[in-house]
N, C-alpha and C positions, 0 to 999 in steps of 0.2 A: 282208536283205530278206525272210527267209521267218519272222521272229522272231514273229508273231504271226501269220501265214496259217494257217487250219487245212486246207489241203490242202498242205503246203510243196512248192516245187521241188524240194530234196535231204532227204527225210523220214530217211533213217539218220545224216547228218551232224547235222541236228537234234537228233535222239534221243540220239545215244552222242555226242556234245562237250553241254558246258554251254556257256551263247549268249554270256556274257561276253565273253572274251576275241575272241573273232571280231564280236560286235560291234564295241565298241572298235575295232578295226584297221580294219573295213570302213568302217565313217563315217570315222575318218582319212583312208584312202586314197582312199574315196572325195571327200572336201570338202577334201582339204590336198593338199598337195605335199612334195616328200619334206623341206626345211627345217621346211615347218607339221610334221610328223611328228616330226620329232627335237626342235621346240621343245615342243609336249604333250608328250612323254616326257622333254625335261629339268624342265620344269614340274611333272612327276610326281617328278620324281628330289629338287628340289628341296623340294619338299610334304612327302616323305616325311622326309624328313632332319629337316627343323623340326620334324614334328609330334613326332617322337622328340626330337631338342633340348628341346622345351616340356616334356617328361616328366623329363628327367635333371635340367634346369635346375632342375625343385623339388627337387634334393637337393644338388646341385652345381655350379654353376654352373662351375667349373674341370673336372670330368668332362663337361657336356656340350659344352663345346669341344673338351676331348681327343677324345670320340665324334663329333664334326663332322671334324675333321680326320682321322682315320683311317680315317672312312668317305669322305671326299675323298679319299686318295690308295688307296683298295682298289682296285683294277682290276679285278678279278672282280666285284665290283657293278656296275661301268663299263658291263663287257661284258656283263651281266644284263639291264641296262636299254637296252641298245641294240642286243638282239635281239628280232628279233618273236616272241610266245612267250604263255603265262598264265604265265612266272614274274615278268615287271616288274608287271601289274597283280597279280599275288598279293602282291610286296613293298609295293605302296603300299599296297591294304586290310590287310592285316595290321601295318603302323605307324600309318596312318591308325586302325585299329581298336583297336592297344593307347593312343593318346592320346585316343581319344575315350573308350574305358573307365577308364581312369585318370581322367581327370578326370569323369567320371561317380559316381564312387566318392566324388566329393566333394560331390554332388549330388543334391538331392532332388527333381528335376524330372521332372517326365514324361516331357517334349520331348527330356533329355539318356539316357535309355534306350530311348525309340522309335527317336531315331537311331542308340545301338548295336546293337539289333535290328535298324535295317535295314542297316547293316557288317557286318551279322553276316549278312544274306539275301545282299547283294551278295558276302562272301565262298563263298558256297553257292554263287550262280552263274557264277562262275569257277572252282571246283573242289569237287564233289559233296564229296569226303570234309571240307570243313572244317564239313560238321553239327553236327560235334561242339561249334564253337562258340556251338551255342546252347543249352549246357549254362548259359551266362555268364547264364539267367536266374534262376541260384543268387544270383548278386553282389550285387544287390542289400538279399539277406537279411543283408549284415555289414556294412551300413550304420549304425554305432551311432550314429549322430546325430539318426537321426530312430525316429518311431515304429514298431510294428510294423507297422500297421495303414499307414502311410504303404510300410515295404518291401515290403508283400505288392500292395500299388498300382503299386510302379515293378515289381516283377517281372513281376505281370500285365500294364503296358502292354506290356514288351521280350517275353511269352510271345504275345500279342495279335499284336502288329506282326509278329512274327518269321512265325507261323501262317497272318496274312494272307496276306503275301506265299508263302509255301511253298505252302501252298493252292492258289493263285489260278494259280500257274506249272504245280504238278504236275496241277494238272485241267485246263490248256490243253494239255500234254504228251499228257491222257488221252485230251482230243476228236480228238486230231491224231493218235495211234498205237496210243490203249489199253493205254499204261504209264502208272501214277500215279506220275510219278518224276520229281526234275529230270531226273536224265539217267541213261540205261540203263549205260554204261560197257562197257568190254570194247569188244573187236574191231568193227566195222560191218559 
């Protein structure tokens, strides 16, 4: 509820967590009950699994069963995702993120590297240190399919989109505490 107020109720908890993960939970808990809660989270569970299947499946189609199945009987996944936590939404954007970048790789869209730009923001906002991900707006310079002039286009949309959003959170961060940061990190 303080996600965008610039005078927040809890300004430290603001500051040193990233809004993700407590987002998420709080609209759950708040508009579901505790079965609405575990059906989103097995619907995440499930999302994440296929989007990894659709990835294996262009090479294997017998390995991405075997990787369905093994990841159905791991039990430390199980219990991953059905603790409250930023590691169940870390594992869905970061599968969600490696099949939208793969198949981006195969693409010379705009539309298909804004959206991993913005996996790549949403990854930022569930946990500051995955920045690093927006290194990925190298990838589309090894695109041999298309023009140069076509890769320096999708790099710049995913460098564009990614900056937007980075931008536009860390200088709400700045009006509300006067850190330009997603999130400050360390102790509160």
């Amino acid at each position: 509820r303080d996600l965008l107020q610039i005078e927040p109720e809890f300004p430290l908890l603001m500051l040193f967590r990233p809004p993700l993960t407590p987002l998420f939970y709080g609209t759950c808990f708040q508009f579901l009950n505790a079965a609405g809660i575990e059906l989103v989270v097995a619907l995440l569970y499930a999302g994440s699994i296929t989007s990894v299947f659709a990835v294996v499946r262009e090479f294997s189609t017998f390995g991405a069963w075997t990787l369905n199945a093994l990841v159905g009987v791991n039990l430390w996944l199980f219990r991953w995702f059905n603790s409250v936590g930023s590691e169940t939404l870390q594992t869905v954007l970061l599968c969600l993120w490696f099949s939208f970048t793969f198949f981006a790789m195969r693409s010379a869209t705009l539309r298909a590297w804004t959206g991993v730009a913005a996996m790549v923001f949403l990854l930022v906002l569930n946990r500051p240190g995955n920045q690093t991900f927006a290194l990925c707006f190298v990838l589309p310079l090894f695109i041999t399919s298309v023009s140069t002039k076509r890769r320096l286009a999708l790099s710049g949309a995913f460098l564009i989109t990614y900056a937007a959003g980075h931008l536009a959170f860390s200088s709400l961060n700045y009006l509300r505490y006067g850190e330009f940061c997603v999130a400050k990190l360390g102790n509160a």
